[in-house]
BALOBA-1460 file (C-alpha; in Angstrom, 3 decimals):
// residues 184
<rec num="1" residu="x" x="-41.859" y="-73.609" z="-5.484"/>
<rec num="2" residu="x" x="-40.947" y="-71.260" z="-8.568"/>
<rec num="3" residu="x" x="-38.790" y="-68.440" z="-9.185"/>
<rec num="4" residu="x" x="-36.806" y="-69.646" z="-6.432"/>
<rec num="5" residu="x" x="-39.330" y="-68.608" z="-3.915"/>
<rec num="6" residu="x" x="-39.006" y="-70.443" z="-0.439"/>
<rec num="7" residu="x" x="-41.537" y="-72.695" z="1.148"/>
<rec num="8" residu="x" x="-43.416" y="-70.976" z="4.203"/>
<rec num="9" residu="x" x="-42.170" y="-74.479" z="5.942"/>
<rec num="10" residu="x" x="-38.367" y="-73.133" z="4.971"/>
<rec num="11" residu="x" x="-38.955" y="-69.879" z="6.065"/>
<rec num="12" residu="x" x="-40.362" y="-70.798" z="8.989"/>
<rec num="13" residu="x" x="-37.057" y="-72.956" z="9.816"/>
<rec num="14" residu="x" x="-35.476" y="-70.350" z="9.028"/>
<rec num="15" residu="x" x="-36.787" y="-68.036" z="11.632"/>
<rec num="16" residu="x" x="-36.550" y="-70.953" z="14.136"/>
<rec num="17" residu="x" x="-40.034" y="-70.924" z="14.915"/>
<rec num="18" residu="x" x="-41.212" y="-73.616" z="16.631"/>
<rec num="19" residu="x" x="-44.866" y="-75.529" z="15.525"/>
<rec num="20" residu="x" x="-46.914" y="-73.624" z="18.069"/>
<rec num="21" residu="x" x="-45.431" y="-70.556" z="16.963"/>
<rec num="22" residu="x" x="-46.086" y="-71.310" z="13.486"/>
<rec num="23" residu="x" x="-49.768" y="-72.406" z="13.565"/>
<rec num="24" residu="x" x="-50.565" y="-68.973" z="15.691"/>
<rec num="25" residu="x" x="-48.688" y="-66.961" z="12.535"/>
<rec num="26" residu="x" x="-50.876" y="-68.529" z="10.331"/>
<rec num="27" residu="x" x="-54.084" y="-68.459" z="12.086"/>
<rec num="28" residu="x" x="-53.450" y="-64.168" z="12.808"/>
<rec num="29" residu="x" x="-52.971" y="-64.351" z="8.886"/>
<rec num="30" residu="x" x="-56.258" y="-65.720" z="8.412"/>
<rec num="31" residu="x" x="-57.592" y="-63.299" z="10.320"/>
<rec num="32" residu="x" x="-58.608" y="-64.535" z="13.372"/>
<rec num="33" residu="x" x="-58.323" y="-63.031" z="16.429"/>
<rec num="34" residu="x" x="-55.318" y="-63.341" z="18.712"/>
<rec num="35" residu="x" x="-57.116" y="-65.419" z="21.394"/>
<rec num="36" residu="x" x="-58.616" y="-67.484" z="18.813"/>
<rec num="37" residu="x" x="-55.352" y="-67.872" z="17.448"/>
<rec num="38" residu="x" x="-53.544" y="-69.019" z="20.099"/>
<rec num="39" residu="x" x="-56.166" y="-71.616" z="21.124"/>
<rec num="40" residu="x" x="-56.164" y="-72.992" z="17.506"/>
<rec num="41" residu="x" x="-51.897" y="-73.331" z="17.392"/>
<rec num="42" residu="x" x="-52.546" y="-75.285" z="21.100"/>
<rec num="43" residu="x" x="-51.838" y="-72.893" z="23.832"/>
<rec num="44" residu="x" x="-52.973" y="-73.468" z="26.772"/>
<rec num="45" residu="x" x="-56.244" y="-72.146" z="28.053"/>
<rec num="46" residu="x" x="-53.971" y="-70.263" z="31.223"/>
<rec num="47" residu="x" x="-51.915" y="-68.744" z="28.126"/>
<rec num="48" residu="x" x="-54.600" y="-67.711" z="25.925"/>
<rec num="49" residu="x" x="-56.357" y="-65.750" z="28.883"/>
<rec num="50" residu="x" x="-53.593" y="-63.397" z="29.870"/>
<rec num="51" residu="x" x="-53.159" y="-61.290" z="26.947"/>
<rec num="52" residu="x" x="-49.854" y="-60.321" z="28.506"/>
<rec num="53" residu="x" x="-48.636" y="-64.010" z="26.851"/>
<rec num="54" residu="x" x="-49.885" y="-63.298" z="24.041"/>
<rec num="55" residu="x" x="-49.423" y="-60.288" z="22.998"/>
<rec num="56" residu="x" x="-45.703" y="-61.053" z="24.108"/>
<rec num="57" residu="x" x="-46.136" y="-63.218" z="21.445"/>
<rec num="58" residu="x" x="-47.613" y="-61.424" z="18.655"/>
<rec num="59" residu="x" x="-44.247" y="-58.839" z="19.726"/>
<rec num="60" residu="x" x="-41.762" y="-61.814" z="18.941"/>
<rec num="61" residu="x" x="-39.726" y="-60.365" z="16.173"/>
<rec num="62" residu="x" x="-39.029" y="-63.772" z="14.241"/>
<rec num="63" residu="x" x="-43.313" y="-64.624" z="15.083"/>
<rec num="64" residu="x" x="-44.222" y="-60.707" z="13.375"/>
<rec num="65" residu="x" x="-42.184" y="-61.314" z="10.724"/>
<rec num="66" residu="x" x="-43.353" y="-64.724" z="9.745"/>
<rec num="67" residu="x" x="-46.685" y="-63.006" z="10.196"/>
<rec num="68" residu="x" x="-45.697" y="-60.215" z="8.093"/>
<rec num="69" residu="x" x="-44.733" y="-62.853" z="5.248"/>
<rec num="70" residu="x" x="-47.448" y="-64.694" z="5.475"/>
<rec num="71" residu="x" x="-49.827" y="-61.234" z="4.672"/>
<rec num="72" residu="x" x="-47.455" y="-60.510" z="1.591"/>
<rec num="73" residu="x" x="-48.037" y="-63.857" z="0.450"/>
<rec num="74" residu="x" x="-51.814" y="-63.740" z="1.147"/>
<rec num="75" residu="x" x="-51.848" y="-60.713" z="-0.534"/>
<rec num="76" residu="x" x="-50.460" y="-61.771" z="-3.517"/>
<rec num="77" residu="x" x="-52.353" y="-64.673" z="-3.833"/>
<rec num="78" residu="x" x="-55.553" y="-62.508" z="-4.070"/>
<rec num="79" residu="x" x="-53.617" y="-60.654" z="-6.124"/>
<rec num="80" residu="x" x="-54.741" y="-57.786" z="-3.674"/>
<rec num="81" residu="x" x="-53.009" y="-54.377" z="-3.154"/>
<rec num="82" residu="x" x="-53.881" y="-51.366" z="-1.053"/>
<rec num="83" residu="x" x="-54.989" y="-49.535" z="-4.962"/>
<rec num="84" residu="x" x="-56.951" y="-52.450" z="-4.969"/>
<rec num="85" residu="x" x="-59.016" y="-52.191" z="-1.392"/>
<rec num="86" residu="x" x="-58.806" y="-48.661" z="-1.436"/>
<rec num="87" residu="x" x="-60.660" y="-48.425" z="-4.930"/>
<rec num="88" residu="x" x="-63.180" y="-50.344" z="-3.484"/>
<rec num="89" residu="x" x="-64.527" y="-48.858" z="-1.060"/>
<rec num="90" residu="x" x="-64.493" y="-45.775" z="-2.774"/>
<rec num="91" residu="x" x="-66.748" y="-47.560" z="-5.001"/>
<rec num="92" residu="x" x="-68.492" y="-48.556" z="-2.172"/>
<rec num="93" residu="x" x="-69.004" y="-45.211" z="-1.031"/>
<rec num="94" residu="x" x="-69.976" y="-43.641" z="-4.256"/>
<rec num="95" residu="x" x="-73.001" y="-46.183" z="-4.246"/>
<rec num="96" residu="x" x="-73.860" y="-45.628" z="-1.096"/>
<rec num="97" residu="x" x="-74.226" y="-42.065" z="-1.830"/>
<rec num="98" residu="x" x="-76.676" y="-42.699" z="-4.890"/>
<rec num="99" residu="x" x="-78.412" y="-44.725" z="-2.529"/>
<rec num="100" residu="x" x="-78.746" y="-42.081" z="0.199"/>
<rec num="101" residu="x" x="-77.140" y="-43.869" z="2.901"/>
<rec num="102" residu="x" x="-74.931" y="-41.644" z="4.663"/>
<rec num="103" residu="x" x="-74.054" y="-43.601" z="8.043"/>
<rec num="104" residu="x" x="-72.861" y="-46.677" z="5.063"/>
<rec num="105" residu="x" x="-70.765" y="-43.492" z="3.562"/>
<rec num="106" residu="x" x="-69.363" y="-42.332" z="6.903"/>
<rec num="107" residu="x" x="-68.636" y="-46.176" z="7.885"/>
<rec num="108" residu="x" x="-66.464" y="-46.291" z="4.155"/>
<rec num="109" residu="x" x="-64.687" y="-43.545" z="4.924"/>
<rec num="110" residu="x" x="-63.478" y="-44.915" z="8.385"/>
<rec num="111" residu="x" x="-62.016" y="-47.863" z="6.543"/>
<rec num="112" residu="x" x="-59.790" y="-45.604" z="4.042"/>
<rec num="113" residu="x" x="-59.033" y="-43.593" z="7.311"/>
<rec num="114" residu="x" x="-57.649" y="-47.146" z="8.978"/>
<rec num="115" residu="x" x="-56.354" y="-48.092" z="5.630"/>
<rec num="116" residu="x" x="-54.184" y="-44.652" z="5.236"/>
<rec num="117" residu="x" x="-53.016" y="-44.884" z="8.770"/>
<rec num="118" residu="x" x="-55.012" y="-42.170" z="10.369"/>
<rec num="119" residu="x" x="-56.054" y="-43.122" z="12.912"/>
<rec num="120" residu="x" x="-52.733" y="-44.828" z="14.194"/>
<rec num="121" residu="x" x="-51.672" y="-43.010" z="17.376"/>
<rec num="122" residu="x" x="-49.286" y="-39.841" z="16.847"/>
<rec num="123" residu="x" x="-46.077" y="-40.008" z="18.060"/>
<rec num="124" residu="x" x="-43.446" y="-37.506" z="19.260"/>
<rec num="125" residu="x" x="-40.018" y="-37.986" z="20.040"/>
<rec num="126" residu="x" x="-38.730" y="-34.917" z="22.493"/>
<rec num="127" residu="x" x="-34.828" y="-34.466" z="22.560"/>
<rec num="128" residu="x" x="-33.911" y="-33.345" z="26.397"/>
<rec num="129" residu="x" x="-30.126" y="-31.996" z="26.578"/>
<rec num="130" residu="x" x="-28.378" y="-32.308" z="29.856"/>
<rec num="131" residu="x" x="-29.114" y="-28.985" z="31.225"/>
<rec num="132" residu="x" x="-32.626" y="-29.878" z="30.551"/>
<rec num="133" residu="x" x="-32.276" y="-33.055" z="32.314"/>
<rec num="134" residu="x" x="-31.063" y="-31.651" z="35.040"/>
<rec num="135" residu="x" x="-33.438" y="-28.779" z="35.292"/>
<rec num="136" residu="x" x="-36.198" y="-31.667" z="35.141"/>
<rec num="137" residu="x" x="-34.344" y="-33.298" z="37.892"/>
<rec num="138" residu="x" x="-34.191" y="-30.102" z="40.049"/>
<rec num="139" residu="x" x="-38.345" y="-29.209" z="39.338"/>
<rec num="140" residu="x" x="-39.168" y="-32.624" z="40.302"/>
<rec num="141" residu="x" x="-37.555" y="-31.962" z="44.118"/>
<rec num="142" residu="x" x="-39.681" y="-29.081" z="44.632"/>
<rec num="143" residu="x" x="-42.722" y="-29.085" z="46.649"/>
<rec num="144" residu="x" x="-46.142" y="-28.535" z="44.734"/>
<rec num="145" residu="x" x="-46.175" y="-25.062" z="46.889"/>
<rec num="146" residu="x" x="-42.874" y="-24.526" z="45.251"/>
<rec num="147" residu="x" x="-43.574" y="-25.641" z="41.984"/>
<rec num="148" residu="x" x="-46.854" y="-22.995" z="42.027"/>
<rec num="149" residu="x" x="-44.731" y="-20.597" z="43.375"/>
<rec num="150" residu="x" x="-41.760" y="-21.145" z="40.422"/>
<rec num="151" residu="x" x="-44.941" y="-21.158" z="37.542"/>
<rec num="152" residu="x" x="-46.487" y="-18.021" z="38.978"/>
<rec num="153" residu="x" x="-43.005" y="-15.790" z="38.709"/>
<rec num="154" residu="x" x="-42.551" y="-17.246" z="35.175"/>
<rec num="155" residu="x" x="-45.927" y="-16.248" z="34.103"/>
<rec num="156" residu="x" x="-45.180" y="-13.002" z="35.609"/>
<rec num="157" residu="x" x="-41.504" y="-13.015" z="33.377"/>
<rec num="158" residu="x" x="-43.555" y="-13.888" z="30.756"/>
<rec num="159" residu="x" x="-45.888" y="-11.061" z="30.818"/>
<rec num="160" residu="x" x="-43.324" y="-8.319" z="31.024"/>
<rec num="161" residu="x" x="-41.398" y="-10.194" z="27.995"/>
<rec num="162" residu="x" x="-44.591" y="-9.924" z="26.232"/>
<rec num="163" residu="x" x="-45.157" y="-6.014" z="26.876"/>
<rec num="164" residu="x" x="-41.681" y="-5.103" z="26.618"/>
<rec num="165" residu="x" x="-41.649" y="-6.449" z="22.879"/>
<rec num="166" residu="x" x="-45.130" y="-5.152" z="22.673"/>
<rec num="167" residu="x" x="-43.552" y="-1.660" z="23.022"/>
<rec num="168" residu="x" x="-40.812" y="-1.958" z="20.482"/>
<rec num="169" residu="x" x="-43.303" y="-2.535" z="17.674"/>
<rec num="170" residu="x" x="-44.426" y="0.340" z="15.219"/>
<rec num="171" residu="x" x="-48.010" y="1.127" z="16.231"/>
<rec num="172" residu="x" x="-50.268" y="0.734" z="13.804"/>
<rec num="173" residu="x" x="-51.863" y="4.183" z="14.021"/>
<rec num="174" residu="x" x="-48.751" y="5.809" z="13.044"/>
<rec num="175" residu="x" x="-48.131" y="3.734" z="10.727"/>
<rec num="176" residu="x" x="-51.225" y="4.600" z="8.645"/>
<rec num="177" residu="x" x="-50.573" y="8.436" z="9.402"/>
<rec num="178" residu="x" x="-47.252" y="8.380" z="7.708"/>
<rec num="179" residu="x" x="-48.856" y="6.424" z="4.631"/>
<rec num="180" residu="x" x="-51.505" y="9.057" z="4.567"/>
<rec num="181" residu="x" x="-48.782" y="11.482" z="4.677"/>
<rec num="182" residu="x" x="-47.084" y="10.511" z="1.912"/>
<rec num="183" residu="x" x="-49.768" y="9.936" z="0.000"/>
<rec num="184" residu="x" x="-50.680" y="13.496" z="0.331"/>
């Protein structure tokens, strides 16, 4: 231990993990899968096939960030960085595009895409007020013959919104008339 770094044992103790929990840290760190992980730390074989156990543990906040810890220090121990793995396979790709191997340059650029976050699911947070909220309460009491019935005179609302604004613009005909005009 240097530089005043802890021990993974300390850290561990630390986060008041217990030995299963540790060994199924450090085999996701390896890489393996989380079945395979949670076989190797000693689970039982009823635990390791309901992935509702384990992925509640893989969610443990004290077992993620052990795990978490563990990839820093894996990383840094390869003295790897995201630079590092991202230059790669754009090396990767470059030869594979001397080499005329497009499906090897497709599968390169999937692996920056997961590396950049891409293709990690989109999420939106909507704000609903309280007059919203109870709007949403007062929809979800209708009938579907309602609910048609309440979509169809809004679409009709809609339309005359639409046509009414429609009718305040400048049309366009005039428009080039009067620059014509004064351009004369």
């Amino acid at each position: 231990m240097t530089g005043g770094a802890k021990s993974l044992e300390v850290i561990a103790d630390d986060l008041a993990l217990n030995p299963k929990q540790r060994a199924f840290a450090r085999h996701i760190a390896d890489g393996k899968t989380m079945r395979q992980a949670a076989v190797l730390a000693g689970y039982s074989e009823a635990d390791t096939t309901s992935t509702t156990h384990i992925s509640r543990l893989l969610s443990h906040p004290r077992v993620s960030a052990y795990i978490k810890i563990l990839h820093t220090r894996n990383e840094h121990a390869a003295t790897m960085s995201r630079k590092k793995v991202l230059d790669g396979f754009l090396e990767a790709i470059e030869q594979a595009k001397m080499m005329a191997e497009p499906m090897t340059q497709i599968a390169g650029w999937r692996e920056i895409g997961k590396l950049c976050g891409y293709y990690a699911p989109e999420t939106r947070n909507i704000n609903v007020n309280v007059s919203s909220q109870r709007m949403l309460g007062q929809f979800e009491t209708l009938s579907d013959v309602e609910l048609l019935e309440v979509i169809d005179s809004s679409a009709t609302v809609l339309q005359e919104e639409v046509t009414s604004f429609a009718e305040t613009l400048p049309d366009a005909n005039s428009d080039r008339h009067r620059q014509s005009d004064a351009a004369a």
